[in-house]
PADRENFI-210271 format. One line per field, with one value per residue (C-alpha): y, x, z. Coordinates in nm, 3 decimals. Example, Ala and Ser with C-alpha at 12.3 -4.5 7.8 and 13.67 -1.06 7.14 Angstrom:
REM PADRENFI-210271
c2 <- (-0.450/-0.106)
c1 <- (1.230/1.367)
c3 <- (0.780/0.714)
REM end
This chain:
REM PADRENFI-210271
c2 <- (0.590/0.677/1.057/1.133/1.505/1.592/1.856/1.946/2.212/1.965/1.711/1.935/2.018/1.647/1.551/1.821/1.750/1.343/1.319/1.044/0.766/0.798/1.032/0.914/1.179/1.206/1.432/1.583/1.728/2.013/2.344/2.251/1.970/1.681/1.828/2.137/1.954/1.779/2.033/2.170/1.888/1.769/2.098/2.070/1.653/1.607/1.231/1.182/0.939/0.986/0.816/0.928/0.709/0.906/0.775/0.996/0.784/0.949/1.045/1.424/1.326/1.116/1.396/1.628/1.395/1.321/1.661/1.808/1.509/1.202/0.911/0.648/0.677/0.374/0.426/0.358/0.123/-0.152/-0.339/-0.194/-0.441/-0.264/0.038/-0.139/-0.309/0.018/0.173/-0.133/-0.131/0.254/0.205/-0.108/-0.128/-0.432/-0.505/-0.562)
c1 <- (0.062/0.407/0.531/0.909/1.062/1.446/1.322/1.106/0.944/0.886/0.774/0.449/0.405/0.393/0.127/-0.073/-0.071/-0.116/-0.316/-0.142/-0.224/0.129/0.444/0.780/1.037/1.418/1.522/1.755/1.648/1.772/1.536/1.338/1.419/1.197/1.092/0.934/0.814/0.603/0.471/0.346/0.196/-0.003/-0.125/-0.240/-0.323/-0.405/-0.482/-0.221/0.018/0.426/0.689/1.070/1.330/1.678/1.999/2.020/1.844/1.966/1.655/1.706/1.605/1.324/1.201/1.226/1.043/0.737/0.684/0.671/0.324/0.572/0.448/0.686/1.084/1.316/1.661/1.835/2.041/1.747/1.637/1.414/1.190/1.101/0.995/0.720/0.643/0.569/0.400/0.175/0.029/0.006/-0.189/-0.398/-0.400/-0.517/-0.780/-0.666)
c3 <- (-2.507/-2.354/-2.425/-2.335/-2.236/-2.198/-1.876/-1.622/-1.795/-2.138/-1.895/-1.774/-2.133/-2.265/-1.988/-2.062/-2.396/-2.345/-2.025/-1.890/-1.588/-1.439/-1.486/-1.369/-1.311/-1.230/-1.000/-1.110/-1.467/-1.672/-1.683/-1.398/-1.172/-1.065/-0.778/-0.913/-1.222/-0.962/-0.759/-1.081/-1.250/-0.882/-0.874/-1.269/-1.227/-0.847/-0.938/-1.134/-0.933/-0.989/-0.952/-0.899/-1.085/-0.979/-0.880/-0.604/-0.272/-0.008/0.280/0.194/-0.150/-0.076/0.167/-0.094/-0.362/-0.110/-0.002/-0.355/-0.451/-0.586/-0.461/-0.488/-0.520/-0.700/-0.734/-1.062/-0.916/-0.903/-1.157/-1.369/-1.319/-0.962/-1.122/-1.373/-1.025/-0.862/-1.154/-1.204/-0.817/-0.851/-1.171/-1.035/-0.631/-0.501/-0.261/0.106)
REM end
């Protein structure tokens, strides 16, 4: 099941209303950015990993993304391929 929200705000809506394994985010977002989104939905889903999928990848950015609970940042600018990557060992870590 895959829900979809235009904003932050929408976003923490849609995942309370589909209880999902993983949220991906932009940062920048209208409403409420990424950022805060996130705060709010770790604080609602602690287990809940996210990921940040933003053109912006600059290390203020990514400072900002892994203080507010995001776990992994990819920048638009790779292939989308890297982001199911990402979401796919977030969703099923292997053993080391």
């Amino acid at each position: 099941m895959c829900g979809k929200a235009e904003n932050g705000r929408l976003a923490i809506e849609e995942a309370r209303r589909l209880h999902p394994d993983l949220i991906v985010l932009d940062l920048l977002m209208p409403v409420m950015n990424g950022p805060d989104a996130a705060r709010a939905l770790k604080c609602l889903m602690p287990s809940v990993p996210l990921i940040t999928y933003s053109a912006f990848e600059d290390g203020f950015s990514e400072q900002l993304a892994r203080l507010a609970g995001i776990s992994v940042l990819v920048s638009k600018r790779q292939h989308v391929s890297v982001l199911i990557d990402k979401a796919g060992g977030l969703l099923h870590p292997t053993a080391a």
